[in-house]
Each structure stands twice: as structure tokens, then as C-alpha cells.
Backbone bond lengths (Angstrom), bond angles and torsions (degrees), N, CA, C in turn:
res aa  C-N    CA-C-N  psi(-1)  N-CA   C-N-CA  omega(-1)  CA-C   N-CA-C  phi
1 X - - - 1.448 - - 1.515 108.65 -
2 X 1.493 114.50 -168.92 1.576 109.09 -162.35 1.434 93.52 -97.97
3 X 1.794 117.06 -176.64 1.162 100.90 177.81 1.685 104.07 -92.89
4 X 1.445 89.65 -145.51 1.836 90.05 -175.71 1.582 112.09 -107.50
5 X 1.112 122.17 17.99 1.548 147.26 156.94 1.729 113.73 -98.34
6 X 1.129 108.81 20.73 1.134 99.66 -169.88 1.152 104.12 -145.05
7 X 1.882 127.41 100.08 1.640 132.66 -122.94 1.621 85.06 -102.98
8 X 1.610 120.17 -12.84 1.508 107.10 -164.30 1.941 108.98 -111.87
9 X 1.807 99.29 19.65 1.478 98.07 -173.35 2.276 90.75 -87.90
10 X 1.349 99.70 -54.68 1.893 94.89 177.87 1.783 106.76 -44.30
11 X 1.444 115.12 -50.93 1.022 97.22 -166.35 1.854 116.34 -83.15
12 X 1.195 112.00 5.77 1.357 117.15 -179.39 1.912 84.49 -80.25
13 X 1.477 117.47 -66.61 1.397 121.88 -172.63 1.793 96.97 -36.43
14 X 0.910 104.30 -68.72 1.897 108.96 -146.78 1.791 82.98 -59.78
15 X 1.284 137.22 -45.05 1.971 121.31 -167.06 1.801 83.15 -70.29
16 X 1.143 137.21 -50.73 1.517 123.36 -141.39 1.243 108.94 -67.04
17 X 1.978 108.50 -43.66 1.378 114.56 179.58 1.393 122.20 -71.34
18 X 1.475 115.63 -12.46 1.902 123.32 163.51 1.376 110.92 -70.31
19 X 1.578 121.26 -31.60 0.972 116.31 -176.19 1.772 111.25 -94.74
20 X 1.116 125.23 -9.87 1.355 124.38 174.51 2.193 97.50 -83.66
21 X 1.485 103.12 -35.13 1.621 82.02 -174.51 1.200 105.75 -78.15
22 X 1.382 133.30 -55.35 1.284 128.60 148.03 1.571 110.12 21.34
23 X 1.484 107.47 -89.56 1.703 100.89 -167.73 1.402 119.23 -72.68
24 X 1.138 119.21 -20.00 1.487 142.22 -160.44 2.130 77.16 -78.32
25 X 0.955 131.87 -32.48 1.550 119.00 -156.23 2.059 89.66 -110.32
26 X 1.624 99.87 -37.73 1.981 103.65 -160.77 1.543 92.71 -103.24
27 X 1.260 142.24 -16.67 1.187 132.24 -177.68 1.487 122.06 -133.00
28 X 1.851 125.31 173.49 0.833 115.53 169.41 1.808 130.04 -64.26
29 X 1.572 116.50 174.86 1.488 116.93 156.46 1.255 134.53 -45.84
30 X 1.478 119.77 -13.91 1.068 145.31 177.39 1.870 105.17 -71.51
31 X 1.266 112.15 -65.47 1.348 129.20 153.86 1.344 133.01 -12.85
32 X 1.353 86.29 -66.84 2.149 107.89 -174.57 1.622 81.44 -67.70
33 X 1.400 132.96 -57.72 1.252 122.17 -161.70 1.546 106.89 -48.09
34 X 1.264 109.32 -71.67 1.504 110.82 -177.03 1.416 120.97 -16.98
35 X 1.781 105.15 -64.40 1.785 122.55 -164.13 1.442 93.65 -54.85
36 X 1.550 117.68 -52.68 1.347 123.07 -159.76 1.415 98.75 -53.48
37 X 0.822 123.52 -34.65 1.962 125.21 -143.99 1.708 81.01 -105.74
38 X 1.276 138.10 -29.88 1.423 130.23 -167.45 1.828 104.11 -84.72
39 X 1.568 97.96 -41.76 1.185 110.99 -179.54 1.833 114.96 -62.75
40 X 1.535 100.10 -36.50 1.539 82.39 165.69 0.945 125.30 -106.46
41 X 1.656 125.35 -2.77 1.684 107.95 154.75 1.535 117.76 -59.99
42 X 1.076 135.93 -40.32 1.537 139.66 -161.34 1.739 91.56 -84.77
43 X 0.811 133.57 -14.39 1.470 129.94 -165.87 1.982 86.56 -58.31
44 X 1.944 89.83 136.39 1.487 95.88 -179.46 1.790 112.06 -89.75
């Protein structure tokens, strides 16, 4: 994860994990895969 000087690592967490429940509830398994796999490449 980012360090604690680094104001855009929480807010990268708090949009990625809205967008992983998000599909997990509005889309298929196919979906959750994507965010998950997007969410941890982009992770700062």
C-alpha cells in the first residue's frame, strides 16, 4: 500500500473498493474480476 505521505493512496483504496462492491452487487463475476485485477494494478 502507499505510504502515509501519500494523500492519494486512502483515497485510491476508498474509490477502488466502491467500485469492486459495486459490481460484485450490479454486475457479473466477470466484473468483480476485472475491478479486482484493475484495482491492484493501479494501486499507488
Amino acid at each position: 500500500m502507499s505510504s502515509a505521505g501519500d494523500p492519494g493512496g486512502p483515497c485510491w483504496a476508498h474509490m477502488s473498493l466502491r467500485l469492486v462492491d459495486w459490481s460484485i452487487r450490479e454486475l457479473g463475476p466477470e466484473a468483480v474480476t476485472t475491478w479486482l485485477e484493475v484495482a491492484e494494478e493501479l494501486m499507488p
